[in-house]
GUNU-783697 format. One record per residue (C-alpha): residue number from 1; x, y, z. Coordinates in nm, 3 decimals. Example, Ala and Ser with C-alpha at 12.3 -4.5 7.8 and 13.67 -1.06 7.14 Angstrom:
! residues 2
PT   figu         u         v         w
PT      1     1.230    -0.450     0.780
PT      2     1.367    -0.106     0.714
! end
This chain:
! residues 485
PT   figu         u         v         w
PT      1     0.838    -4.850     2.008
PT      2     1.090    -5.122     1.981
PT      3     0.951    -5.457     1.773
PT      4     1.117    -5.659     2.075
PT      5     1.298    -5.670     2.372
PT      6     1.623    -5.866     2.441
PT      7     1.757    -5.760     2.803
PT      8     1.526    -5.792     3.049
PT      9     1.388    -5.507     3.277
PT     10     1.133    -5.252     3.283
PT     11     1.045    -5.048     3.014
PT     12     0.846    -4.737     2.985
PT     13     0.612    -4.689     2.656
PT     14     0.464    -4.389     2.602
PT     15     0.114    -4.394     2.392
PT     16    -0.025    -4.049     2.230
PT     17    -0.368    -4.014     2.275
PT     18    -0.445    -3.714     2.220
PT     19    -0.513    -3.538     1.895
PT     20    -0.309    -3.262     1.754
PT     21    -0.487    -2.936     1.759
PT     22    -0.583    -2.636     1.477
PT     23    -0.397    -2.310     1.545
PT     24    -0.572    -2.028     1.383
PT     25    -0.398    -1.827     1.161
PT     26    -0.332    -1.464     1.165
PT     27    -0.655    -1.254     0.932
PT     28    -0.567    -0.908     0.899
PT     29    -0.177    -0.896     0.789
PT     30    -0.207    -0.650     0.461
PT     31     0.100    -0.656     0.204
PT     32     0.058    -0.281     0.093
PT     33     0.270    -0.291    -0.283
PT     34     0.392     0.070    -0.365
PT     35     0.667     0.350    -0.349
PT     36     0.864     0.473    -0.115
PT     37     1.107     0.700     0.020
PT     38     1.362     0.494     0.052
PT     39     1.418     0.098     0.099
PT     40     1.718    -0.021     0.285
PT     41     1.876    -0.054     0.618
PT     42     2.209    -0.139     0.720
PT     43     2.314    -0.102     0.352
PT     44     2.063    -0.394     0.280
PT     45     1.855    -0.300    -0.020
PT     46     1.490    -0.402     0.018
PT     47     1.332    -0.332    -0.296
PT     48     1.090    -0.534    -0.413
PT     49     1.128    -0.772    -0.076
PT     50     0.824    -0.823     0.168
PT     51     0.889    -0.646     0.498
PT     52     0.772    -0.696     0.768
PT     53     0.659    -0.375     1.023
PT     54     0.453    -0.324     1.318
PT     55     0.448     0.049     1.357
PT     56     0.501     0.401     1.135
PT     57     0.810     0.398     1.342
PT     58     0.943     0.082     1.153
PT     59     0.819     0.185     0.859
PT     60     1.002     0.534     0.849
PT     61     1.335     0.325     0.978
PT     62     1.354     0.136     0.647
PT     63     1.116     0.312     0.383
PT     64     1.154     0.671     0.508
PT     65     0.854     0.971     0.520
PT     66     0.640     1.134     0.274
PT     67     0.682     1.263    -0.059
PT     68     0.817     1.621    -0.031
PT     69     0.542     1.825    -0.197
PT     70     0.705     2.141    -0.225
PT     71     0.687     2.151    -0.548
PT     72     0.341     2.131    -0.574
PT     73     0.275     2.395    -0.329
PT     74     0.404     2.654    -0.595
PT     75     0.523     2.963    -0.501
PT     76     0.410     3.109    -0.152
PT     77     0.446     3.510    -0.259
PT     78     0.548     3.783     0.049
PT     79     0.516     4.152     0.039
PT     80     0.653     4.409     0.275
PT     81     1.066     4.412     0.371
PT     82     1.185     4.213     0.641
PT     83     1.117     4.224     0.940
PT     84     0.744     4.275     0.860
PT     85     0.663     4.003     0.587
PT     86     0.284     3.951     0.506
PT     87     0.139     3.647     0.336
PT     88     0.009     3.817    -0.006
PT     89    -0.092     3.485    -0.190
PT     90    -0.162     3.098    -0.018
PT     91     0.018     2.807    -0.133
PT     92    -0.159     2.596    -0.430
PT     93    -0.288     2.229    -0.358
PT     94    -0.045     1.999    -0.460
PT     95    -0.160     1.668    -0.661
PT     96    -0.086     1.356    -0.431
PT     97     0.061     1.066    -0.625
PT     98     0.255     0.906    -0.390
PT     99     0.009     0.825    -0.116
PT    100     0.225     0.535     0.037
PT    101     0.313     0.706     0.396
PT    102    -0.035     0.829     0.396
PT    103    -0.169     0.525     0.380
PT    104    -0.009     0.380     0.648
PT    105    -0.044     0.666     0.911
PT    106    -0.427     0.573     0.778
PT    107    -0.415     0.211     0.858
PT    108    -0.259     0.259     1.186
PT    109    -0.505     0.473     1.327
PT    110    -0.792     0.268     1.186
PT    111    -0.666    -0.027     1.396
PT    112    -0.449    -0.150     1.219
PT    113    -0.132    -0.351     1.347
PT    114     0.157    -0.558     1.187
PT    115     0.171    -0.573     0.783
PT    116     0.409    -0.586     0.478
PT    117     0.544    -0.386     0.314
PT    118     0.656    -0.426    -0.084
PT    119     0.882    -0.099    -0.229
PT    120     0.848    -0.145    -0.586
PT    121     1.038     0.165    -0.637
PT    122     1.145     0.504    -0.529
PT    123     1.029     0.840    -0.548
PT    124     1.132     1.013    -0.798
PT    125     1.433     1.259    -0.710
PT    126     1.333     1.606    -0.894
PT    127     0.975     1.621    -0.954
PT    128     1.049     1.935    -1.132
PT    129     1.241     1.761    -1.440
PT    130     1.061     1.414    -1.389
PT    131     0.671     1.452    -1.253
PT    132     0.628     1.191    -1.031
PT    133     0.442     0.898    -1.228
PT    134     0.304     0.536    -1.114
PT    135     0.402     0.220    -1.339
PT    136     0.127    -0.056    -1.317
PT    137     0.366    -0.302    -1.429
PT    138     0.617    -0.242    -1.166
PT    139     0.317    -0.279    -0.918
PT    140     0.229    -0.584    -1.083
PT    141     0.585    -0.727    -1.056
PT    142     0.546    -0.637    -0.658
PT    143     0.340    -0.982    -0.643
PT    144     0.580    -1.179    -0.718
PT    145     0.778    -1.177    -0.431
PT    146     0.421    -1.152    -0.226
PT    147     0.359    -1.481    -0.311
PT    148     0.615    -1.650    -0.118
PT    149     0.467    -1.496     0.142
PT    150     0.280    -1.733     0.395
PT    151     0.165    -1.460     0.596
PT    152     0.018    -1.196     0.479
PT    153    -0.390    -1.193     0.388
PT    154    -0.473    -0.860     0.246
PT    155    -0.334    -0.686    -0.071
PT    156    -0.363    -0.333    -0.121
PT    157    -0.202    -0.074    -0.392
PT    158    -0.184     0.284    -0.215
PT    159    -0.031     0.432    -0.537
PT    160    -0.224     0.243    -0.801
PT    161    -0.481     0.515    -0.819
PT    162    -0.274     0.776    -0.980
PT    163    -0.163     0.521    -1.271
PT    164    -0.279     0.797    -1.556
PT    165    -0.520     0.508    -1.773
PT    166    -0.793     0.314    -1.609
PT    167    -0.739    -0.006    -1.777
PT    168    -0.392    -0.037    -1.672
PT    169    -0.546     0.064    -1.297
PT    170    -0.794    -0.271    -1.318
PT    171    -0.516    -0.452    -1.456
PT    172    -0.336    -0.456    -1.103
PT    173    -0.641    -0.561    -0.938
PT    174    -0.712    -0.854    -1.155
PT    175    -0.384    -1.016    -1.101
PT    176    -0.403    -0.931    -0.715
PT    177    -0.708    -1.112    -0.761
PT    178    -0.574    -1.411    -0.972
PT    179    -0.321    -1.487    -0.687
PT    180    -0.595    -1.482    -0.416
PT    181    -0.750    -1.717    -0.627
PT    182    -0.389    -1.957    -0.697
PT    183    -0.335    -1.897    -0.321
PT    184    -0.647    -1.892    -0.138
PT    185    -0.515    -1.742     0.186
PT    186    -0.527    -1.376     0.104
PT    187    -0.805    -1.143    -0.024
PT    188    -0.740    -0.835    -0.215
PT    189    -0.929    -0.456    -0.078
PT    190    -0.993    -0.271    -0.414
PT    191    -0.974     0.083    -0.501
PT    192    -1.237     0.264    -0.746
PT    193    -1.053     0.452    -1.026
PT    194    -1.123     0.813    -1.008
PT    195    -1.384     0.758    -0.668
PT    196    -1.368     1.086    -0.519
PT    197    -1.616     1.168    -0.867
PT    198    -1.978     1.146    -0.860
PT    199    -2.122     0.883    -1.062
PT    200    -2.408     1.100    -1.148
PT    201    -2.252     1.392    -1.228
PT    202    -2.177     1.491    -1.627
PT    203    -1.832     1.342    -1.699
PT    204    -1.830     1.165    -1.355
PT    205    -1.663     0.816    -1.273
PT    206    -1.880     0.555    -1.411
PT    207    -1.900     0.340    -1.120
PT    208    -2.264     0.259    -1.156
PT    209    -2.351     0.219    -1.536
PT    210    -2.053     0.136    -1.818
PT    211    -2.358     0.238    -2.073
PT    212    -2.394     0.612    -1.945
PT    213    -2.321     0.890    -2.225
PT    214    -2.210     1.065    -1.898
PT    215    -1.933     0.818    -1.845
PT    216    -1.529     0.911    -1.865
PT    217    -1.293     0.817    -2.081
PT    218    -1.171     0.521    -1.909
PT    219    -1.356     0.206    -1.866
PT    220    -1.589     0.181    -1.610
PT    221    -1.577    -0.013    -1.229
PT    222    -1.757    -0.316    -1.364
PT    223    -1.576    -0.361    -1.716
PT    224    -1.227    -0.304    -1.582
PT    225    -1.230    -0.541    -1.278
PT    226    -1.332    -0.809    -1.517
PT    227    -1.521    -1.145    -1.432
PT    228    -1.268    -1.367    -1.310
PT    229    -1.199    -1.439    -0.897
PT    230    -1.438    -1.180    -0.798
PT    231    -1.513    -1.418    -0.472
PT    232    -1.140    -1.309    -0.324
PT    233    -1.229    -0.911    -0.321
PT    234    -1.399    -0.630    -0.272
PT    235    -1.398    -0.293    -0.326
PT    236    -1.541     0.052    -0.156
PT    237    -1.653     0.358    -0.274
PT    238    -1.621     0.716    -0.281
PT    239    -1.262     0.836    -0.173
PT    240    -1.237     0.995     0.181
PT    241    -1.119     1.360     0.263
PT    242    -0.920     1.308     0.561
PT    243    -0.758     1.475     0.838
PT    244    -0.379     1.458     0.662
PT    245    -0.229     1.725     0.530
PT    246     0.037     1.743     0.294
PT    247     0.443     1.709     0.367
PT    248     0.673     1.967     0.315
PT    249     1.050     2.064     0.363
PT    250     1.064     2.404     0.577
PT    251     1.380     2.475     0.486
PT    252     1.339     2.460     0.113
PT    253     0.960     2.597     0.058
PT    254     1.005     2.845    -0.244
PT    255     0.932     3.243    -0.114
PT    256     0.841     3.470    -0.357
PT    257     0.832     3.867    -0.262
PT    258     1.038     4.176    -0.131
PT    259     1.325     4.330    -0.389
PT    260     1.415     3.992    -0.540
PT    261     1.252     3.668    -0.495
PT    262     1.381     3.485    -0.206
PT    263     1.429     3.081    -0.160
PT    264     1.410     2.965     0.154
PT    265     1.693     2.781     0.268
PT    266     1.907     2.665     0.600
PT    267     2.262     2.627     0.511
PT    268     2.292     2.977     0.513
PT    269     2.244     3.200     0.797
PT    270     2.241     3.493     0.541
PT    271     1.970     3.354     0.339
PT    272     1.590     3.372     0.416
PT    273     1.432     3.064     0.632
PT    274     1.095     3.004     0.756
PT    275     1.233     2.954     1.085
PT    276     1.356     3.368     1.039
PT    277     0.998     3.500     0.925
PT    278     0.802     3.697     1.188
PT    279     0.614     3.450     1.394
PT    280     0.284     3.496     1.256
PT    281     0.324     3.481     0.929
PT    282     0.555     3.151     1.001
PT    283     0.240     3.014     1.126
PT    284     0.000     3.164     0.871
PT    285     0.183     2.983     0.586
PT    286     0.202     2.651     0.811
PT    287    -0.221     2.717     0.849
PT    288    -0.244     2.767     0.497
PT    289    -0.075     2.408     0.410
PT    290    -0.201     2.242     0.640
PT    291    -0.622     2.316     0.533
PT    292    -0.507     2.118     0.242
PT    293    -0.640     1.773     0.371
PT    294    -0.579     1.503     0.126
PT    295    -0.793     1.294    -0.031
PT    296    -0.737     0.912     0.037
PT    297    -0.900     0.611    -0.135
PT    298    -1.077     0.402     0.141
PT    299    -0.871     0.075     0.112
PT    300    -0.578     0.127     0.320
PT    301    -0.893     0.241     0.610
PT    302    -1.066    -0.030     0.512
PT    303    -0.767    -0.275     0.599
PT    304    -0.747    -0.104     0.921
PT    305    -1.124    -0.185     1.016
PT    306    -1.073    -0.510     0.915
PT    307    -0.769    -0.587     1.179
PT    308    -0.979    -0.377     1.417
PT    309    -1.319    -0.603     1.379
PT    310    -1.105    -0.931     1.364
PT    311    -0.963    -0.870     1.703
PT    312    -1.286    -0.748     1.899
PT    313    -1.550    -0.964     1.697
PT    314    -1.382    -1.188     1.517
PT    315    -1.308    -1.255     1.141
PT    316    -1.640    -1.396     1.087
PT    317    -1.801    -1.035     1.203
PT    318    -1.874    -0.820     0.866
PT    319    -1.621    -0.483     0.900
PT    320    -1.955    -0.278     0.848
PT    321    -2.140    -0.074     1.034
PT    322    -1.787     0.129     1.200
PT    323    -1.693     0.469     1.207
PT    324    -1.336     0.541     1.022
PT    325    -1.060     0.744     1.186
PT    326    -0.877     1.072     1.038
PT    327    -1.196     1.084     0.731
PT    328    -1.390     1.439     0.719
PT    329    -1.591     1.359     0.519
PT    330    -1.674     1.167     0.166
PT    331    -1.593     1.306    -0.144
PT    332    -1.959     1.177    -0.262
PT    333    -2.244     1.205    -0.048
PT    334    -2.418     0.894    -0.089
PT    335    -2.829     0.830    -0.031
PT    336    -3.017     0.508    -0.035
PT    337    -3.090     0.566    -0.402
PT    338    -2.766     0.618    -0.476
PT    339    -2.641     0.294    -0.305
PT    340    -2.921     0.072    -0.437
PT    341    -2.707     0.054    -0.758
PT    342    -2.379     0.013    -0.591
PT    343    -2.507    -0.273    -0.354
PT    344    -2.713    -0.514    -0.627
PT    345    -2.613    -0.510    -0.996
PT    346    -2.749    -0.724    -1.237
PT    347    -2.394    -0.765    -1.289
PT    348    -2.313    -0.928    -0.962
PT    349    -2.007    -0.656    -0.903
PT    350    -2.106    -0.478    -0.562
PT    351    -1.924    -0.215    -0.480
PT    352    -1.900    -0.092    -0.040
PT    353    -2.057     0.213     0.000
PT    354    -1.927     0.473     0.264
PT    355    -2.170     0.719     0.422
PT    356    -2.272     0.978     0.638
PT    357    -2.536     0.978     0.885
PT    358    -2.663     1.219     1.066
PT    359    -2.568     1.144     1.465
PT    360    -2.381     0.875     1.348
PT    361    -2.057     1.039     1.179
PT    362    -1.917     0.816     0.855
PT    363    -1.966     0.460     0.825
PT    364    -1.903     0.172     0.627
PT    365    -2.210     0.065     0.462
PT    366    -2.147    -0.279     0.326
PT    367    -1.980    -0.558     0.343
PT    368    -2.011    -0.743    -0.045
PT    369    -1.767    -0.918    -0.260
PT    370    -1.715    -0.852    -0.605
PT    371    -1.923    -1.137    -0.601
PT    372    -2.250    -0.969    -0.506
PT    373    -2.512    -1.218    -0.677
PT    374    -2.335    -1.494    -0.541
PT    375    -2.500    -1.680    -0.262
PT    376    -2.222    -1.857    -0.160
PT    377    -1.934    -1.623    -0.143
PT    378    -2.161    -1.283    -0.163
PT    379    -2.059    -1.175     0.212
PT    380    -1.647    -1.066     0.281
PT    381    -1.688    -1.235     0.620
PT    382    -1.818    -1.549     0.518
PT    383    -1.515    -1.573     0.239
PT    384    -1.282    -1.446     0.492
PT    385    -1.341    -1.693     0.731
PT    386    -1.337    -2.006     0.458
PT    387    -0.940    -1.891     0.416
PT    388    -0.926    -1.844     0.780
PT    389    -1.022    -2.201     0.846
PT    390    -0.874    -2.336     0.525
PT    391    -0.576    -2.236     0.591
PT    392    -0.595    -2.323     0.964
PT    393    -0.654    -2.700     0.934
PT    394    -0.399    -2.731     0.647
PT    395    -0.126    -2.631     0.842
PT    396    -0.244    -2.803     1.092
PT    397    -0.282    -3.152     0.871
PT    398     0.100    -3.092     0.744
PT    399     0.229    -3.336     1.009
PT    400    -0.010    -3.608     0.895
PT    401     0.172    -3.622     0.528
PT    402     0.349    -3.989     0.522
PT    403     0.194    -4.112     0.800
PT    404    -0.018    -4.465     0.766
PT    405    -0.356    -4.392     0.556
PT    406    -0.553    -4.603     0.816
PT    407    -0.843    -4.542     1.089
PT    408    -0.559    -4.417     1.374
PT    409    -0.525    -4.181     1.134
PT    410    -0.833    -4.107     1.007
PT    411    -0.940    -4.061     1.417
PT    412    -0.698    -3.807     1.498
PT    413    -0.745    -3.587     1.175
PT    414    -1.115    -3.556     1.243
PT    415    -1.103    -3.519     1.607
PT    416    -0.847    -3.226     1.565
PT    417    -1.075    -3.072     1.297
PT    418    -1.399    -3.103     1.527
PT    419    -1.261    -2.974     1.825
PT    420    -1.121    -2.664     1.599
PT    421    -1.462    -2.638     1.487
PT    422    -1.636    -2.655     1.817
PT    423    -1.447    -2.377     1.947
PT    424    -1.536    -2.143     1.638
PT    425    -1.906    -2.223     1.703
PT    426    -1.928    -2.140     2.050
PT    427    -1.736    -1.789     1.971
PT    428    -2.035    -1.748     1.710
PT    429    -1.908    -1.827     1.432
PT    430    -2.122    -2.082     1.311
PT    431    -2.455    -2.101     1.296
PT    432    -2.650    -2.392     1.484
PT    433    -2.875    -2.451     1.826
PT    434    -2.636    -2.803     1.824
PT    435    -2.255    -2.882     1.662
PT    436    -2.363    -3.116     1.471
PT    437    -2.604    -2.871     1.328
PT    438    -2.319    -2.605     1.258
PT    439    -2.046    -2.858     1.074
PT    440    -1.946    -3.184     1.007
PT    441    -1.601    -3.372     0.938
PT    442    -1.603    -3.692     0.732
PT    443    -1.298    -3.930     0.648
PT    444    -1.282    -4.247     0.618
PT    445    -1.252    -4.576     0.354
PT    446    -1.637    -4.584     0.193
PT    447    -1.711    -4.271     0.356
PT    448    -1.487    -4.063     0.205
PT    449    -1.229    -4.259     0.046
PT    450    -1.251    -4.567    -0.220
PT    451    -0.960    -4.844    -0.154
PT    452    -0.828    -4.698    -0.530
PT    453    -0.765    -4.349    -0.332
PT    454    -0.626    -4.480    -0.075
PT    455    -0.361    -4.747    -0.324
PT    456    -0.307    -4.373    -0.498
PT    457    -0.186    -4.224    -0.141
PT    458    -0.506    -3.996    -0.092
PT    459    -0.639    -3.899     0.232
PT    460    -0.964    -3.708     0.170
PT    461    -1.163    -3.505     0.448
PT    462    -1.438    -3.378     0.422
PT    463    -1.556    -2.999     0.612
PT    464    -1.881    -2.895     0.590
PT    465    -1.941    -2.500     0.775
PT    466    -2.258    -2.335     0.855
PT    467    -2.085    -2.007     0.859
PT    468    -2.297    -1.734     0.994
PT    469    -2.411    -1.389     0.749
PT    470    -2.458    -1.026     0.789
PT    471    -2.816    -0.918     0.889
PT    472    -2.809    -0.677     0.577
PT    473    -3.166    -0.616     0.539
PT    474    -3.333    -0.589     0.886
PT    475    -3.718    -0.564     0.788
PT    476    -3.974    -0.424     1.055
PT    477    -4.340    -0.566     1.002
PT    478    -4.605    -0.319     1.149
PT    479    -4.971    -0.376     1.132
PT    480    -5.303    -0.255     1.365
PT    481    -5.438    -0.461     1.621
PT    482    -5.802    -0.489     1.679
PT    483    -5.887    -0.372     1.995
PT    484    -6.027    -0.683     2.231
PT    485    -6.073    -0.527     2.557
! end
């Protein structure tokens, strides 16, 4: 607006009314930090830079397929002369380290939608001479480019659990956990090292008690995570057999048998291929590879469940209490004993069970932070949806930096905020019969401000959230009634 007018005539002023308003942000983006198969496109090289994806199809575009685990599968052995070959011995399991792929064709099916994706590095190229091995500080160094990041809200480490020393596992998680805590816009899903082991079984992973003579050689759950930023995760136990199976080159799958031993190959029509064995035994050695189903750890489903419950319930919804996709079964069978342990720790470091029940099929069975004992951040979906709303209204308070500290101000700030608020209350995410019962925004000179804040350039609001918790404990009181009548 002009401080004066000099030619005269008809001007038209116009006067915003009208508060901005709070855009919420996106909840379920996961950054998963591992290796791959490749990582560049266009002869752009994308190591160690965040990418983007919204399917396995974009994925496999710029980061390529599986691991080939042929060498792994040892030597598949045929008797007889061709054309009558027999399976005589089944392929070995092969020992999953990179579990990258997997864990995407995991999340996708679980719900999942778009995510990141951080190569730290790349597979190794002969397995043979170099085993395939994962470096925690190269998964480390993955979080540094995460964290220019706006994005993302989820941190995972596919790989990390085949790092060969449980401290160095933990260490990843902590600093995952340190930048949710610098951040405070994403929250890190957390592996158990070794969790496809029983905790109560001699020489099992001590997930429950660090103190057990039964307990590995590695540190245990609760010692390793540490006691630092345990409000920004949480982790899940036992590992999942799933419905994958490993990958494997057809042409190059080592045959063993007949007069000489025979490797299978396609760039010579003279030479042996599994495309030239007699159709049933083709498809007996396919069976045989495929009834190795790998075992997964739960994260990369858990970050799945979590998109899936944030766009049907809502981020304030605990991701408990849902079936997982492409599991068979636990590793662990779990009981209410079992999980009493896992759930409440003196210790304050819950761990998520997963379990069976009968009718039911396999669900997730809790919904804790690391925090457990913590009243105020003990629930994922009550810390999840402080970042969700944290984030929201900072964003959406950008526009207000450099404008006049003053009640204009102050006015539009709280009304945008309130009406933000109002709308996450009457989806249910506050709890309240009344708004004014579910939150309140405060700002203002003596209410929130003193007239030194406001010399110093500080605008200070004020958010108070009654943000609704899990039922986790539903108790049923019976008792007889005296018969009146």
């Amino acid at each position: 607006m002009p401080s004066s007018y000099r030619t005269p005539g008809v001007y038209v002023e116009e006067i915003s009314t009208l508060p901005p308003s709070v855009a919420q942000v996106e909840t379920a983006i996961p950054a998963f930090i591992g290796y791959t198969a490749k990582a560049d496109l266009n002869g752009k090289n994308f190591v160690n830079v965040p990418v983007r994806i919204t399917s396995l199809v974009d994925y496999v575009l710029i980061f390529g397929g599986p691991f080939n685990e042929n060498g792994g599968l040892g030597t598949i052995t045929l008797t007889g002369a061709a054309p009558s070959f027999t399976l005589d011995v089944a392929p070995t399991a092969p020992t999953i380290v990179y579990r990258m792929y997997y864990s995407l064709q995991l999340y996708f099916l679980n719900g999942g939608g778009p995510c990141y994706i951080i190569s730290v590095d790349l597979y190794t190229d002969d397995p043979v001479a170099t085993p395939p091995t994962i470096d925690q500080a190269l998964l480390i160094e993955g979080l540094v480019p995460l964290a220019k990041e706006d994005e993302p809200t989820l941190i995972l480490f596919p790989d990390a659990v085949a790092i060969a020393s449980g401290s160095n596992f933990y260490s990843v998680y902590q600093a995952a956990l340190l930048q949710c805590s610098v951040l405070k816009d994403r929250f890190t899903i957390c592996d158990v090292y070794d969790g496809n082991l029983d905790f109560n079984a001699p020489g099992g992973s001590d997930v429950i008690n660090e103190d057990d003579d039964t307990a590995d050689a590695f540190p245990g759950f609760r010692t390793g995570i540490g006691n630092n930023n345990l409000t920004y995760g949480a982790a899940y136990y036992p590992w999942l057999t799933t419905t994958l199976s490993p990958a494997f080159d057809e042409g190059t799958l080592e045959i063993g048998g007949g007069p000489a031993d025979l490797v299978m190959k396609n760039d010579d029509d003279e030479d042996l291929s599994l495309f030239h064995l007699q159709n049933d035994v083709y498809h007996e050695i396919k069976d045989a590879i495929a009834k190795f189903n790998i075992v997964m750890p739960p994260s990369c489903l858990m970050a799945g469940i979590y998109a899936r419950v944030d766009s049907t319930r809502g981020v304030w919804k605990a991701p408990a209490n849902v079936n997982l996709g492409g599991v068979i079964e636990p590793t662990v069978v779990i009981d209410d004993e079992d999980q009493e342990g896992l759930n409440v720790d003196t210790s304050g470091k819950s761990v998520n069970a997963i379990r069976r029940f009968t009718g039911k099929g396999i669900l997730v069975w809790g919904s804790r932070t690391l925090a457990g004992n913590d009243n105020e951040w003990r629930y994922i979906p009550v810390r999840r949806f402080f970042i969700m709303v944290e984030e929201s209204v900072k964003k959406a308070t950008e526009p207000f930096v450099f404008e006049p500290n003053d009640a204009n101000t102050w006015v539009k700030i709280r009304a945008m905020i309130e009406n933000f608020l109002l709308l996450q209350w009457r989806a249910g995410a506050l709890a309240g019969a009344k708004p004014e019962d579910a939150f309140f925004v405060s700002v203002g000179l003596g209410e929130t401000m003193t007239s030194l804040d406001i010399l110093e350039g500080r605008l200070i609001v004020e958010i108070g959230l009654a943000a609704v918790r899990p039922a986790e404990f539903i108790i049923l009181r019976f008792s007889h009634k005296v018969q009146v009548s």
